[in-house]
N, CA and C of each residue as an Amber inpcrd file, in Angstrom:
protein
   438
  19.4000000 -20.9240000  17.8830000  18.5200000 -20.7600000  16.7440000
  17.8410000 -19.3870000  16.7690000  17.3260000 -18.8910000  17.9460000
  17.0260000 -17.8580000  18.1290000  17.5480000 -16.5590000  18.0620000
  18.6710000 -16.5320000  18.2110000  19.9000000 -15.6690000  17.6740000
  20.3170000 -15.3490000  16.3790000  19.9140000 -16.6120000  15.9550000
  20.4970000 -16.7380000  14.1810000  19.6100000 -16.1660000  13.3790000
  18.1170000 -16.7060000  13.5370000  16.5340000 -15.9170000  12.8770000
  16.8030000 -14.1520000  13.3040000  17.0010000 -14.1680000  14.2900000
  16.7440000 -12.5670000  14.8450000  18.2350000 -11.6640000  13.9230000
  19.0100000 -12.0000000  14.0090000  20.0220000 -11.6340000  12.6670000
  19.8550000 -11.5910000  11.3650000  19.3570000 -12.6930000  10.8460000
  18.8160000 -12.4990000   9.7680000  17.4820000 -11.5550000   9.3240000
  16.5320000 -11.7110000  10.2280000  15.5330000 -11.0360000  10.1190000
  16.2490000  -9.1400000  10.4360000  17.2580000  -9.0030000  11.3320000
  17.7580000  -7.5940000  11.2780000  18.1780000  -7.1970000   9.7840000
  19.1090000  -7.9910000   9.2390000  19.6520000  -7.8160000   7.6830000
  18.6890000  -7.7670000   7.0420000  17.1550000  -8.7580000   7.1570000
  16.1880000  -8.3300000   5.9600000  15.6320000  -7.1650000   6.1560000
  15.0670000  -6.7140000   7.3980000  14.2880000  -5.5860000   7.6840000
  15.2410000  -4.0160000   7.5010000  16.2960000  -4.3820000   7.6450000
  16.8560000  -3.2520000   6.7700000  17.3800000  -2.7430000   5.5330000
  17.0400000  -3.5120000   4.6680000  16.9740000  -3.5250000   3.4150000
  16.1920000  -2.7240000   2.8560000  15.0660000  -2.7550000   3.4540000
  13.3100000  -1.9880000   3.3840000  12.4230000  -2.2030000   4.8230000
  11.3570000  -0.9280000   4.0100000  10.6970000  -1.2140000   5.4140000
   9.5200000  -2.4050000   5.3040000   9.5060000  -3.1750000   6.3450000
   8.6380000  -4.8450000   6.5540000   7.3510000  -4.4960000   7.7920000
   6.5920000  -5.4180000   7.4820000   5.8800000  -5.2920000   8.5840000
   5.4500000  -6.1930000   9.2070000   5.1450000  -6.7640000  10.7520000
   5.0290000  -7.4500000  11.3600000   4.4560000  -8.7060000  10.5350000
   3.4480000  -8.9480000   9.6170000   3.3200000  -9.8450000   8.8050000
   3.7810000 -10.2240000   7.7720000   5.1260000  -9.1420000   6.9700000
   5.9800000 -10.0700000   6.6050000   6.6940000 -10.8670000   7.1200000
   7.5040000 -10.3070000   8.3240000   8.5990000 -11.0520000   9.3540000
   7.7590000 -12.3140000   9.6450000   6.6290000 -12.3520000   9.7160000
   5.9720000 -13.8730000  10.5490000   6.0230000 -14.4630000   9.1560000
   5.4350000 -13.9430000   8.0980000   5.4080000 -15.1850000   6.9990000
   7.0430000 -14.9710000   6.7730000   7.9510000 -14.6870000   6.9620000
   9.1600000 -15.0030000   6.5700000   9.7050000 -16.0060000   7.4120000
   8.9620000 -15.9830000   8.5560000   9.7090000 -17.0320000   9.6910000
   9.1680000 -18.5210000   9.7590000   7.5240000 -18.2260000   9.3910000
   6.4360000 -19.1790000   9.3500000   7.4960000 -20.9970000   9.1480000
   7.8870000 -20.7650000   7.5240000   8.6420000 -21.9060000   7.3570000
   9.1520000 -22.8930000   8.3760000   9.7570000 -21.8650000   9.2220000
  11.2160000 -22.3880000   9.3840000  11.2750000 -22.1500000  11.3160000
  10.5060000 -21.3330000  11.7550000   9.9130000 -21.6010000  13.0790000
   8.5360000 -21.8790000  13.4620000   8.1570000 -23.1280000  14.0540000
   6.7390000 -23.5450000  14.3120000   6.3450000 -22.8370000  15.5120000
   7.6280000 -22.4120000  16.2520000   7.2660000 -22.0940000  17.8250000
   6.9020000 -20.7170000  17.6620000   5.5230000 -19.9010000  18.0580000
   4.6600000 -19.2930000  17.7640000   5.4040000 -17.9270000  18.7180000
   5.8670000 -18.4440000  20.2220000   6.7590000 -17.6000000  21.0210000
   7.6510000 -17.2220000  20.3060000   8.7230000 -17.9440000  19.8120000
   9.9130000 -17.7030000  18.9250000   9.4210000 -16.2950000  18.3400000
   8.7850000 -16.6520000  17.4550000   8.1710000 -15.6710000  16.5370000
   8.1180000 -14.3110000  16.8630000   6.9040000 -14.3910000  17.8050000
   6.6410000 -13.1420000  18.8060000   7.6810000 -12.4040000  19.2920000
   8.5970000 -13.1700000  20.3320000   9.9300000 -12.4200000  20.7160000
  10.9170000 -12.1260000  19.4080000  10.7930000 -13.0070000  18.3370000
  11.8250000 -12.2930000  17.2580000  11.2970000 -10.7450000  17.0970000
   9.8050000 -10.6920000  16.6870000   9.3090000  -9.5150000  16.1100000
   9.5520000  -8.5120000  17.1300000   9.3380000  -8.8000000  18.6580000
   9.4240000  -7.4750000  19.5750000  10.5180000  -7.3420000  19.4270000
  11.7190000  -8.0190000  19.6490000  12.8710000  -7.6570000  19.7810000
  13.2870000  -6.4580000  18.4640000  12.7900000  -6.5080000  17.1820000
  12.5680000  -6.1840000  15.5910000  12.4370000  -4.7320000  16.0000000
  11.1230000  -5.0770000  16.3770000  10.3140000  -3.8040000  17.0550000
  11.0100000  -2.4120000  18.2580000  11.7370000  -3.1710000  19.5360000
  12.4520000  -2.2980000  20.3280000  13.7110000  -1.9310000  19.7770000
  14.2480000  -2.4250000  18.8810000  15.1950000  -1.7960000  17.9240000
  15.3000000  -1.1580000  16.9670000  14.0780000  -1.0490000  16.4650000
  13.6440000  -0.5100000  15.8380000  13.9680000  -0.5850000  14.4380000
  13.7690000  -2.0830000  13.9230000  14.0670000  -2.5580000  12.6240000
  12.9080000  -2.7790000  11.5110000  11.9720000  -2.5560000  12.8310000
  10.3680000  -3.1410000  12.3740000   9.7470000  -2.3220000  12.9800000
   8.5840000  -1.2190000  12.1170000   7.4220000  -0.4980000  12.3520000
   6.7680000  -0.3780000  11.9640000   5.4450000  -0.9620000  11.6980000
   4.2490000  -1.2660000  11.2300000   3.9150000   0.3060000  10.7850000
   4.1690000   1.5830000  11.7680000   4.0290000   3.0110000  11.1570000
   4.5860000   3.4020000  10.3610000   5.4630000   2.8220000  10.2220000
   6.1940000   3.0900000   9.4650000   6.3620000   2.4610000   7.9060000
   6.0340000   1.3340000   8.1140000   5.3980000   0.8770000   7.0520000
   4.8550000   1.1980000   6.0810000   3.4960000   1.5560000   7.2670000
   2.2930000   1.9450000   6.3700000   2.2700000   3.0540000   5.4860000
   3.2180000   4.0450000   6.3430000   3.3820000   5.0840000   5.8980000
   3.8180000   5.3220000   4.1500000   5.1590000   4.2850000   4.4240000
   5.8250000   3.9410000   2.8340000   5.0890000   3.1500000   2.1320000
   4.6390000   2.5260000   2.6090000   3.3040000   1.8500000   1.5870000
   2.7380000   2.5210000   0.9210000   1.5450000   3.4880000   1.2750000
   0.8830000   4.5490000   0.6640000   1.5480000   5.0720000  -0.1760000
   3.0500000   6.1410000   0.8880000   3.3000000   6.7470000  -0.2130000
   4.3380000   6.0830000  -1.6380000   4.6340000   4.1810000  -1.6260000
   5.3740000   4.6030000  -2.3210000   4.0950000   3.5070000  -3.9520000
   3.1500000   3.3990000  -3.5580000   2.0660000   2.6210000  -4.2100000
   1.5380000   4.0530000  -4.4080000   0.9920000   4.5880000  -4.0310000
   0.8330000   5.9930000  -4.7290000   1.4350000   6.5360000  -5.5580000
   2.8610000   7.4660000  -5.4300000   3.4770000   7.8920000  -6.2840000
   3.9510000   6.9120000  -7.0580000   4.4390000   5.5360000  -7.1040000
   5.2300000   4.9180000  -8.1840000   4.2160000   4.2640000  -9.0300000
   3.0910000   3.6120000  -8.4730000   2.5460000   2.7370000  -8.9090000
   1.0170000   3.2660000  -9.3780000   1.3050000   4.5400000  -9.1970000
  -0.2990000   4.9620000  -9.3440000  -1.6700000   4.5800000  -9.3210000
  -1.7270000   4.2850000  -7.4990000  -2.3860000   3.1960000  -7.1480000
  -3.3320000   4.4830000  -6.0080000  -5.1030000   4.1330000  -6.2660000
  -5.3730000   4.9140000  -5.5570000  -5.9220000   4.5050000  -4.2160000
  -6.9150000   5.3810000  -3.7600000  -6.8120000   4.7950000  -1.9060000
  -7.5850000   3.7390000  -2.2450000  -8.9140000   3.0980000  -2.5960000
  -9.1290000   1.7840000  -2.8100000  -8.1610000   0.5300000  -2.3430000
  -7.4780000   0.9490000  -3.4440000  -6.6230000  -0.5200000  -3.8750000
  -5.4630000  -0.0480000  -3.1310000  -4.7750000   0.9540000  -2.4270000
  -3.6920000   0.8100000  -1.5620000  -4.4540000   0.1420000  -0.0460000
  -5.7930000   0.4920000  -0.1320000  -6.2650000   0.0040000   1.4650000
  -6.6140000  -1.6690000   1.5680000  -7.2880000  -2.0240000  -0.2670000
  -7.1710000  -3.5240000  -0.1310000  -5.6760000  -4.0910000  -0.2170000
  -4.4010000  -3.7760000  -0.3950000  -3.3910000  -4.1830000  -0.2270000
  -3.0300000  -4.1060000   1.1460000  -3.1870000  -3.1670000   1.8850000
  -3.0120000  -3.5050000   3.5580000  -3.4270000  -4.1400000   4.4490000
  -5.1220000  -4.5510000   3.6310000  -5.7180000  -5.3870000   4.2360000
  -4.9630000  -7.0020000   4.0610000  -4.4500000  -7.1970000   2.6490000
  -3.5580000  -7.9670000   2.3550000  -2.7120000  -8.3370000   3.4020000
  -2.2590000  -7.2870000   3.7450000  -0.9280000  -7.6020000   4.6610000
  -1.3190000  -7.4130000   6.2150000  -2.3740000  -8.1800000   6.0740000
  -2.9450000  -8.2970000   8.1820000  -3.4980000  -7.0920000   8.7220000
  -3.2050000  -5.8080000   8.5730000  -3.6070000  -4.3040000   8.9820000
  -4.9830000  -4.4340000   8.6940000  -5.8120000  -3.6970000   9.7220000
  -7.1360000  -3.5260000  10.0210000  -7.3420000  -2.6940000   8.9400000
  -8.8980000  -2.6540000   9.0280000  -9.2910000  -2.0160000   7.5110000
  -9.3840000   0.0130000   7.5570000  -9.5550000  -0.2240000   9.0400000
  -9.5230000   0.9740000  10.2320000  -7.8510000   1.6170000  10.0150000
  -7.0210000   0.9790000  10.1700000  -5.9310000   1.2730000  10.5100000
  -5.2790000   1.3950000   8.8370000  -5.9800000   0.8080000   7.8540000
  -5.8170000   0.8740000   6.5390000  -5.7120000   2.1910000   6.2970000
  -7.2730000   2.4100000   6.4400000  -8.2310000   3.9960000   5.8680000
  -7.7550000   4.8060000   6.8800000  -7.0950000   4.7150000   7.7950000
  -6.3860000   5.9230000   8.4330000  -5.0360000   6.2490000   8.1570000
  -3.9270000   5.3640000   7.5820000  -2.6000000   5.6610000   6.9330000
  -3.0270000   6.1680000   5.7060000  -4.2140000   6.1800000   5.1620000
  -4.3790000   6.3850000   3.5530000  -4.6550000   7.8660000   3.7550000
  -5.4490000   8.1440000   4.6270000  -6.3220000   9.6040000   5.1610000
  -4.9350000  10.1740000   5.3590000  -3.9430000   9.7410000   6.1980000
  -2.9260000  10.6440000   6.3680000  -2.0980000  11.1630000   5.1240000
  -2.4050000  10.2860000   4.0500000  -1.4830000  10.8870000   2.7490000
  -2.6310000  11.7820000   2.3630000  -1.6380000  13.3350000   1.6400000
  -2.4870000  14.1230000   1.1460000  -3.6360000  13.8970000  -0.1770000
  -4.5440000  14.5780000   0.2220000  -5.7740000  13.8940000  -0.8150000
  -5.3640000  14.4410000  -2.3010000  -4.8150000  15.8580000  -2.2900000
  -4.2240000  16.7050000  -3.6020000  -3.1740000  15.6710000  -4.5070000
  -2.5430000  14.6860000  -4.2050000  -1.5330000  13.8930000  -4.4190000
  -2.4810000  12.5890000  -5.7130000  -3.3860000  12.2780000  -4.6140000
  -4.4820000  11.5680000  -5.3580000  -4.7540000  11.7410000  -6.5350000
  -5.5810000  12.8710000  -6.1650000  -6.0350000  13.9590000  -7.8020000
  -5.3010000  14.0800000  -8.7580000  -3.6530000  14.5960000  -8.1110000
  -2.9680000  14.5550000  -9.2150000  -2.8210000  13.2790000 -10.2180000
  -2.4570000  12.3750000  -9.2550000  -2.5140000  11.1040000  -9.9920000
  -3.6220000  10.6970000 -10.8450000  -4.7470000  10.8150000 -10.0810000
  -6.0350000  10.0560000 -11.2510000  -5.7410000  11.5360000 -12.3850000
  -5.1620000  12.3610000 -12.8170000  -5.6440000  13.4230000 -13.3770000
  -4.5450000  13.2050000 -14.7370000  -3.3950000  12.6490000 -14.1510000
  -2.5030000  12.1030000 -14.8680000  -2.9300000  11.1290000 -15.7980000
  -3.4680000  10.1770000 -14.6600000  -4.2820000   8.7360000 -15.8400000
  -4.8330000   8.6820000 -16.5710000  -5.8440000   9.9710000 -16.3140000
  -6.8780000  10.5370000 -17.3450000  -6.3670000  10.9390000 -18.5200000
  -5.2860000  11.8110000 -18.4400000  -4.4820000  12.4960000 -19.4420000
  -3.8800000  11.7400000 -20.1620000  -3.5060000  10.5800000 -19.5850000
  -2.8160000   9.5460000 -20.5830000  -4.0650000   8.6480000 -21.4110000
  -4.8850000   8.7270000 -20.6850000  -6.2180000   7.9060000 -21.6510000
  -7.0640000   8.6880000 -22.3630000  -6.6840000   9.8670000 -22.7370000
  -7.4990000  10.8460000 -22.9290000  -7.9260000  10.3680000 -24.3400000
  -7.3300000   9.9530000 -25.2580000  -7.6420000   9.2950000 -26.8710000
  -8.6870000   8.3350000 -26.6470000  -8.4120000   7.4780000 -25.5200000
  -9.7530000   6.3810000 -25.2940000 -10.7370000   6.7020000 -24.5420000
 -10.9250000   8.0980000 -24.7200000 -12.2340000   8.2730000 -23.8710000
 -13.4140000   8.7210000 -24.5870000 -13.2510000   8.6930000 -25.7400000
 -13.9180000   9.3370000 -26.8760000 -14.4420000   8.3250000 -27.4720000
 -13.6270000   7.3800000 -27.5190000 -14.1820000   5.9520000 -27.7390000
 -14.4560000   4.5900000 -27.1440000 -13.9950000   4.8980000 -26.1910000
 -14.1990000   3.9730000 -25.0560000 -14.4590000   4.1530000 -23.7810000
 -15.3470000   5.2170000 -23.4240000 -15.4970000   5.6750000 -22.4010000
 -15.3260000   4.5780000 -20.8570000 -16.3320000   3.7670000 -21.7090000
 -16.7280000   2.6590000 -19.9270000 -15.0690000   1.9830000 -19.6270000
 -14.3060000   1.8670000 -20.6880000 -12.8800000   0.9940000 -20.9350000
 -12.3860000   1.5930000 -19.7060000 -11.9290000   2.9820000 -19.7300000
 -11.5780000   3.7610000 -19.1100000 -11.9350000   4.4850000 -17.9530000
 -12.7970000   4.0840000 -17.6600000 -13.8000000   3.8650000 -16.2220000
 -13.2470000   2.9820000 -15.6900000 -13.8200000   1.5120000 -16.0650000
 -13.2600000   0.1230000 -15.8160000 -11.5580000   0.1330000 -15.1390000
 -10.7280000   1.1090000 -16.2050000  -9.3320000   0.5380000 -15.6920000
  -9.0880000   1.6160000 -14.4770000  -9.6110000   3.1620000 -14.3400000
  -9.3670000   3.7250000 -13.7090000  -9.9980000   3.8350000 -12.1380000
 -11.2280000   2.6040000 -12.3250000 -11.6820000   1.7110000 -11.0430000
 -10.6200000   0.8240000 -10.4780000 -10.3600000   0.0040000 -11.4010000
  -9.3430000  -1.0680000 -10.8720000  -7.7780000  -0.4420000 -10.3540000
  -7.8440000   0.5100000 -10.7950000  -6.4430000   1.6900000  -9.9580000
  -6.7300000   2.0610000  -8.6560000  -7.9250000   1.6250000  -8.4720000
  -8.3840000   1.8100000  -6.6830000  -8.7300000   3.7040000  -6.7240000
  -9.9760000   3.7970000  -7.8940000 -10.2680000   5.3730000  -7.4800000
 -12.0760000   5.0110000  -7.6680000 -12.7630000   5.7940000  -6.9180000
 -14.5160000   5.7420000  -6.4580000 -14.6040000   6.3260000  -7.7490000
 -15.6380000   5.7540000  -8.4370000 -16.2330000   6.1140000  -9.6170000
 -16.6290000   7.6610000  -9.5110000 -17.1230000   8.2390000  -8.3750000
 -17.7790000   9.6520000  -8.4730000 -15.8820000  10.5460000  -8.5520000
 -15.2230000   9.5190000  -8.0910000 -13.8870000  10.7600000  -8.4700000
 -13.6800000  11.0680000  -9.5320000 -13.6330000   9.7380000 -10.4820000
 -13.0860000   9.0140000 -11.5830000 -14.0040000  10.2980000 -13.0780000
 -15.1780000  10.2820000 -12.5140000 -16.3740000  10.9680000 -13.4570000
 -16.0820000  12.8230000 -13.3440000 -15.8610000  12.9850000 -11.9420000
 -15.2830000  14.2880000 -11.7460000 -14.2040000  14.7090000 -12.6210000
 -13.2720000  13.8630000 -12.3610000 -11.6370000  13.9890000 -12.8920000
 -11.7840000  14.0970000 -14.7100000 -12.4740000  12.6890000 -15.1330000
 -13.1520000  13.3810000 -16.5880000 -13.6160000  14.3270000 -16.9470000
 -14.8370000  14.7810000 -16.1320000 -15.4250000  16.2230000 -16.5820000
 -14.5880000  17.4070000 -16.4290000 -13.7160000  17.1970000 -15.2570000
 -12.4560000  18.1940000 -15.3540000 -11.6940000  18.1280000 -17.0720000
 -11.4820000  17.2200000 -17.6870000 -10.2240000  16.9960000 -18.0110000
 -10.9620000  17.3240000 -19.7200000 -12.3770000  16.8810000 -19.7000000
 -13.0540000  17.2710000 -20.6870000 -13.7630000  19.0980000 -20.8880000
 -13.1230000  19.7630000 -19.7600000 -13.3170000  20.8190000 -20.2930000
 -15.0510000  21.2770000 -20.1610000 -15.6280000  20.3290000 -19.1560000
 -16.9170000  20.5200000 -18.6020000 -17.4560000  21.6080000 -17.5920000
């Protein structure tokens, strides 16, 4: 049985990159034995099918660039996925901060018609994109030509 999970779990983890708390909720089901588990993931791990650095890494950057998601809400999604809140805000710190900007600067630009009339609207959604209001107000006054 142990042979068979650890195969399968090789074919999923290379598909994309996973991280130690997907592989456990993928196994959760279907192995109760808590060891099982553990030795599936190291084994994951010394082969290097599974890296939590690696992960994190593509996380950021790919919720950043695709999803235009800022450090906020990429760090409450890691917290999501078991990663310390520490170990969150330090994969996020490692993506460049200029990348950020660009992005909220983009968002702005696309809401730029509703800001004239809906200012707080556009606050509101560009909070929930996971960006600190003092960025969010900056990035406007930039974009308004302040």
């Amino acid at each position: 049985m142990y042979e068979e999970w650890l195969e399968k779990m090789r074919r999923w983890c290379s598909l994309r990159e996973r991280c130690t708390w997907d592989v456990e909720q993928k196994l959760r089901p279907y192995i109760s034995d808590k060891t099982t588990v553990n030795h599936i993931v190291e084994s994951l791990s010394k082969e290097d099918f599974l890296s939590d650095d690696r992960f994190l890494a593509s996380y950021v950057r790919t919720h950043a660039e695709h999803k235009s998601w800022g450090p906020r809400k990429i760090v409450q999604g890691l917290r999501a996925k078991g990663f310390s809140g520490t170990r969150a805000q330090q994969a996020v710190a490692n993506f460049p901060e200029s990348t950020f900007q660009e992005i909220l600067a983009h968002l702005i630009q696309r809401r730029k018609e509703d800001l004239a009339n809906n200012r707080e609207k556009v606050i509101r959604f560009l909070a929930s994109r996971g960006f600190s209001v003092n960025d969010i107000l900056r990035g406007i006054e930039e974009a308004e030509g302040r």
